[in-house]
N, C-alpha and C positions, 0 to 999 in steps of 0.2 A: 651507468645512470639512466639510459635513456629505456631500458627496458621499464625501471623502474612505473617510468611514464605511461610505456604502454598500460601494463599491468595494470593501475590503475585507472586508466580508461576503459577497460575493456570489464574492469570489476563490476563497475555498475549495470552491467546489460548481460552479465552471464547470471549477477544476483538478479536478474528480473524477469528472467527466462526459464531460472529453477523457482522460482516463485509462479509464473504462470503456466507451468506445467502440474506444480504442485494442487493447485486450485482445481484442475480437472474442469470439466463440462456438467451442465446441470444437464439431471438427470429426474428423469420422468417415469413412474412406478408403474403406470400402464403400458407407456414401453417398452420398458423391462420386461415386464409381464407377457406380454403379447409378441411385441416385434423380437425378442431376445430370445425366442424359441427355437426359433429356424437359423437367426445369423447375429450380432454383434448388434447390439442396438443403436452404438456409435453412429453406424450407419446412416439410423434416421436422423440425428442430428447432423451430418454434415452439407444437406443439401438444403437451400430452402425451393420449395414450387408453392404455383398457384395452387387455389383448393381445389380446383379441376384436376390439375395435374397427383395432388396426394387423395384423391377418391378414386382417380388409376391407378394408383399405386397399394391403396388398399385393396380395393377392387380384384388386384391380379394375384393381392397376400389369399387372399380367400380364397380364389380358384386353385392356389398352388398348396393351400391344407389349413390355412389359419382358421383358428375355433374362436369365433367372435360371439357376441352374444348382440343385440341392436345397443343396448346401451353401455355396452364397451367400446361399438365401433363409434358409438356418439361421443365420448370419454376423448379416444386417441386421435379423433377429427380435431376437437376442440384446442386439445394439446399443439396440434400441428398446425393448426391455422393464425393459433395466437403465439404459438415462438417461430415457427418456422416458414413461416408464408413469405412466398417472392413477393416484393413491394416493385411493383413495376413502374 
């Protein structure tokens, strides 16, 4: 009986763990677009920085081949500064 127990404790938190895997990460068409050329655009979402730190970051995408146009790199600033900006 005492498995019983376990098993349902443990039911609610593996249903809510295939539920938030399920949901995935919001995802952002420019950074698909752009960042997902070269590597996993995942990537850009798992970090947040300051906007200093992601105009290095753009910055060094462009010196290593990225095809930006100004109002693309205006586009994936804006993206990254309103979801993923370090809140110091």
């Amino acid at each position: 009986m005492w498995w019983i127990c376990l098993r349902a404790s443990f039911f609610p938190v593996f249903v809510s763990l295939i539920f938030a895997c399920s949901q995935g990460e919001k995802t952002f068409p420019i950074i698909e677009q752009k960042c997902g050329k070269c590597h996993r655009a995942s990537v850009v979402y798992q970090k947040d920085r300051t906007e200093e730190d992601w105009k290095r970051v753009l910055h060094g995408m462009k010196m290593r081949g990225l095809v930006i146009t100004g109002q693309e790199e205006k586009e994936v600033m804006k993206v990254l500064t309103e979801n993923f900006l370090l809140k110091n």
